[in-house]
BAPADREN-920683 format. One line per field, with one value per residue (C-alpha): residue in one letter; z, y, x; residue number from 1. Coordinates in Angstrom, 3 decimals. Each point is the difference from the previous one (the first is absolute). Example, Ala and Ser with C-alpha at 12.3 -4.5 7.8 and 13.67 -1.06 7.14 Angstrom:
residuo <- A_S
Z <- 7.800_-0.660
Y <- -4.500_3.440
X <- 12.300_1.370
num <- 1_2
//
This chain:
residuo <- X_X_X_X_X_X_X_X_X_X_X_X_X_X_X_X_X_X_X_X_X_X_X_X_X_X_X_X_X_X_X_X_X_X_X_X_X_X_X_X_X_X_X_X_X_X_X_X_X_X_X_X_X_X_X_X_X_X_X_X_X_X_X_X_X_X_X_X_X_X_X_X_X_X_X_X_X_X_X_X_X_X_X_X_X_X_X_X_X_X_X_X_X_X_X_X_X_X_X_X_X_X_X_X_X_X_X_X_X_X_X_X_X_X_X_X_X_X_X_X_X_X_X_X_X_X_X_X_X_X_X_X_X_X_X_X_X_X_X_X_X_X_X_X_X_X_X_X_X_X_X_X_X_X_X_X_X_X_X_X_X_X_X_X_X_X_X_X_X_X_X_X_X_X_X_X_X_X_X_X_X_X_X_X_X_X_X_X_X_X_X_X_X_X_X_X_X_X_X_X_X_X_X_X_X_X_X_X_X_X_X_X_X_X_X_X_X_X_X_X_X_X_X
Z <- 6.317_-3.638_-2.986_-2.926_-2.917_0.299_-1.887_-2.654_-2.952_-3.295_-1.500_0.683_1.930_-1.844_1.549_3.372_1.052_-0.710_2.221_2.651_-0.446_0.200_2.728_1.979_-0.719_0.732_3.144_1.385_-0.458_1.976_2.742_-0.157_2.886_-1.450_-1.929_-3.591_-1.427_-2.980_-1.573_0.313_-2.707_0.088_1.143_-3.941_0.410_-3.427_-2.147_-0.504_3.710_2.089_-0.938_-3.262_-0.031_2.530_-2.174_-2.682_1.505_3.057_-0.533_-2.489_2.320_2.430_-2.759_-0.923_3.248_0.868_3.295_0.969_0.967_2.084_4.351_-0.165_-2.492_0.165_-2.043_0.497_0.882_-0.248_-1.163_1.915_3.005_-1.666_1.104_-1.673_3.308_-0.938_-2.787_-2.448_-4.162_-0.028_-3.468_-0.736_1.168_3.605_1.101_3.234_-0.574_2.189_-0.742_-3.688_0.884_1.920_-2.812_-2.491_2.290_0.801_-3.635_-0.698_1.927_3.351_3.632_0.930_3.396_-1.610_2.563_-2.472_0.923_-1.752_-0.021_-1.043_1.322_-0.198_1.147_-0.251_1.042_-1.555_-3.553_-2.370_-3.836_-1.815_3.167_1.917_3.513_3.295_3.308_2.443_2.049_-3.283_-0.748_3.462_0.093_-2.890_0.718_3.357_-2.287_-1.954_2.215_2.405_-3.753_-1.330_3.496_0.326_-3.346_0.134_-1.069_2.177_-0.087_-1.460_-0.273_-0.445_-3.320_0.618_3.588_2.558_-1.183_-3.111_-3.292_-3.221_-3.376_1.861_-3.085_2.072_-1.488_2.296_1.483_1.297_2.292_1.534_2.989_3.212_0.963_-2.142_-1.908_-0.476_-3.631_-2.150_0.747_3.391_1.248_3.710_0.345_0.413_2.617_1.025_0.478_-1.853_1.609_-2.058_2.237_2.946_-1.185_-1.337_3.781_1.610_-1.883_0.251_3.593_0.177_-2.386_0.648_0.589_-1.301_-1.164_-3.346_-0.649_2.813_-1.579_-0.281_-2.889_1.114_-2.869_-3.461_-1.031
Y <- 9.511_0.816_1.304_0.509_2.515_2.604_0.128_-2.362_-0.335_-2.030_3.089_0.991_-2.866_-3.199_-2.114_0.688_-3.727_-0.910_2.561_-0.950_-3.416_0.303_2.187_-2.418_-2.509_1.463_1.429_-3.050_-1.854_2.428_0.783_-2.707_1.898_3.169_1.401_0.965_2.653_0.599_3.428_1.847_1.075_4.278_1.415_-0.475_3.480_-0.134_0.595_-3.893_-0.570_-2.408_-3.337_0.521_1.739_-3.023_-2.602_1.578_1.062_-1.940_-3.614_-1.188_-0.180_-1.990_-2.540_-0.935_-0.224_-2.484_0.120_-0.420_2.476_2.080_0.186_3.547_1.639_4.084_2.535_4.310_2.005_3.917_2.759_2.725_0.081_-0.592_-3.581_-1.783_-1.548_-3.003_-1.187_-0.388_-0.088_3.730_0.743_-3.753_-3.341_1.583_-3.206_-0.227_0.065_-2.472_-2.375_0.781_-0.918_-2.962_-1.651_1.072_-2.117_-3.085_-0.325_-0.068_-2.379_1.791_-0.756_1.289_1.190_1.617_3.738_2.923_3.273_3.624_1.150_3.471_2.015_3.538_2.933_3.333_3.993_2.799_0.405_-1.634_0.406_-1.682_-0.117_1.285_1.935_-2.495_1.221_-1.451_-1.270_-1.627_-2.040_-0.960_-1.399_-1.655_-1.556_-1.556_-1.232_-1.617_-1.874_-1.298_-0.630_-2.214_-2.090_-0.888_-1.096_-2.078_2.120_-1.639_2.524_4.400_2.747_3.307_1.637_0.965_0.725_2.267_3.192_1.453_0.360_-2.219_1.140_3.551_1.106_0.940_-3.145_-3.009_-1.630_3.290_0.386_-3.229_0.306_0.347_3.160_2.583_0.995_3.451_0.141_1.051_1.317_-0.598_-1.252_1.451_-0.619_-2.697_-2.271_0.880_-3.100_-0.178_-1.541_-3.235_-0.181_0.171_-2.326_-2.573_-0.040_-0.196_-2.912_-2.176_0.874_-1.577_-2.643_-1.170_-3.850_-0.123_-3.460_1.235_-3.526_0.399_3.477_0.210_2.461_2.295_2.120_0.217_2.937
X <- 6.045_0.872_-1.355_1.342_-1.274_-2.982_-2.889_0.581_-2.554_0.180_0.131_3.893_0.965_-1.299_2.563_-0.774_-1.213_3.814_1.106_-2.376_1.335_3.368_-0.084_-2.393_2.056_3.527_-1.384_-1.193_3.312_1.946_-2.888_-2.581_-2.185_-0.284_-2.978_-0.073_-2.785_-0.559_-0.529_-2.917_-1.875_-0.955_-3.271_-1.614_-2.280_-0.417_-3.089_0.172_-0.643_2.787_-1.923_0.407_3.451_1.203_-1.338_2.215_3.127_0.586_-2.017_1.723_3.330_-2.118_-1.485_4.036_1.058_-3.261_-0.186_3.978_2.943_-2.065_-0.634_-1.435_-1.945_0.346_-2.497_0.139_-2.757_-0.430_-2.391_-2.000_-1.699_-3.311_-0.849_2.970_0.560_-2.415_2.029_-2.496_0.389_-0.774_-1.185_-0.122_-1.890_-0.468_1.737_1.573_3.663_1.291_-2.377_0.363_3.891_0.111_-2.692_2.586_3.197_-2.287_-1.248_3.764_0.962_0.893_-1.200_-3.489_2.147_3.334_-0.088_-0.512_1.645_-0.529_3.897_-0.906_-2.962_-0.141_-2.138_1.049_-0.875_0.444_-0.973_3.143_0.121_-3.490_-1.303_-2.805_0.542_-0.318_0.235_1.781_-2.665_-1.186_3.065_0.255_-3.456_0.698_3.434_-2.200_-2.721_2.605_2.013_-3.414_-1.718_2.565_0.817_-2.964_-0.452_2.519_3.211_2.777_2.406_-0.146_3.069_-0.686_1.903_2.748_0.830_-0.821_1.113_-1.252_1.774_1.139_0.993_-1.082_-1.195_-3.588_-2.013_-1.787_2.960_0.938_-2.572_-1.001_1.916_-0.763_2.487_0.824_3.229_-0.410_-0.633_-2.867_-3.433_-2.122_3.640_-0.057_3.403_3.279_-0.488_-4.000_-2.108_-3.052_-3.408_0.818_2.735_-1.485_-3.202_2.859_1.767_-3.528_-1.521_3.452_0.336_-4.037_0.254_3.302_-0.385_-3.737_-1.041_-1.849_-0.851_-2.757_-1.240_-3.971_-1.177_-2.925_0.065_1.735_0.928
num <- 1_2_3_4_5_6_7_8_9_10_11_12_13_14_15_16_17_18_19_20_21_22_23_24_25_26_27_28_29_30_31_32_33_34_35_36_37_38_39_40_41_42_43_44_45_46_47_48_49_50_51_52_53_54_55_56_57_58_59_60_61_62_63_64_65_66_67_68_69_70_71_72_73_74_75_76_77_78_79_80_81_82_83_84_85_86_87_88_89_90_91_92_93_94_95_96_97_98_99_100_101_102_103_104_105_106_107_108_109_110_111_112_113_114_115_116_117_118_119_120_121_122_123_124_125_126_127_128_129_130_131_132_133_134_135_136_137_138_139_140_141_142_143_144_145_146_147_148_149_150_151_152_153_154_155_156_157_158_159_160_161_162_163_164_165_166_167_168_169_170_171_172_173_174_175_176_177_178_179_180_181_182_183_184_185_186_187_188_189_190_191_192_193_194_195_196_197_198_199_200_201_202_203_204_205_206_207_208_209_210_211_212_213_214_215_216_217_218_219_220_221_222_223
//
């Protein structure tokens, strides 16, 4: 599997289709069975909302590409452990997002089928830098919600951000507490090497639903 680039937007990276390209291409040629993503866009929690934001930044890449040079398309999903889970357009449309996305690919050209996967997804405890204070049961609720939500919503493939063990820029912000066993650093930390209850949530639920067919799942109740 490759992927090439992170969070590209017309923006600061209006060449981006010819990267994809290229890369799709050259890959291909020297490994015609692997699998190609392409970048995913970011989470868009702006005041815009992500419908708009995407249609802005990110769907412009996937109108010059036109349905080609991609097997797997990849978008990023954080925020708080306030219902974020159901990837909706919060302060937007209210879309769902995944439907919102795979419109966006099959109006461009892509198949209705290509798997969509959320690279980066991110929970966190503690209370980092413009953030407000979760608990550790809290972000390991929501880290479950997440990864049942989006499987059965048809999300192929998730990966926590970024690994098991805490810390990033450790400058005390999001990415610095999402993990799932602390590093020692910063406030609430309750020391190097203890597992949070994410941790223990996150073995549970893959030990269950290791194996599950999701393609069978039955909704009783959304959200």
């Amino acid at each position: 599997y490759w992927q090439v680039g992170n969070e590209p937007s017309v923006l600061y990276k209006s060449d981006f289709d010819d990267l994809q390209r290229i890369t799709y291409l050259a890959i291909k040629e020297a490994c015609p069975e692997c699998t190609v993503l392409i970048a995913g866009p970011h989470g868009y929690f702006s005041n815009l909302g992500y419908v708009s934001s995407f249609n802005y930044n990110f769907k412009p890449i996937l109108v010059d590409l036109a349905g080609q040079y991609v097997d797997v398309m990849d978008f990023h999903w954080y925020g708080c452990a306030d219902g974020r889970y159901r990837l909706k357009d919060w302060g937007g449309t209210g879309q769902d997002v995944v439907d919102f996305i795979r419109s966006a690919l099959t109006d461009n050209g892509f198949d209705a089928n290509i798997p969509i996967w959320i690279t980066e997804m991110g929970s966190y405890s503690g209370v980092p830098e413009f953030q407000p204070f979760q608990t550790e049961r809290q972000q390991a609720m929501d880290y479950f919600k997440r990864y049942i939500y989006s499987l059965s919503n048809g999300v192929d493939k998730i990966f926590i951000a970024f690994g098991l063990m805490e810390g990033f820029k450790h400058d005390d912000r999001y990415f610095d507490h999402t993990g799932l066993i602390y590093d020692g650093e910063f406030a609430y930390d309750q020391g190097l090497g203890v597992k949070k209850l994410a941790y223990y949530t996150y073995k549970k639920m893959t030990e269950n639903l290791e194996g599950a067919d999701w393609s069978t799942i039955t909704k009783l109740r959304d959200g």
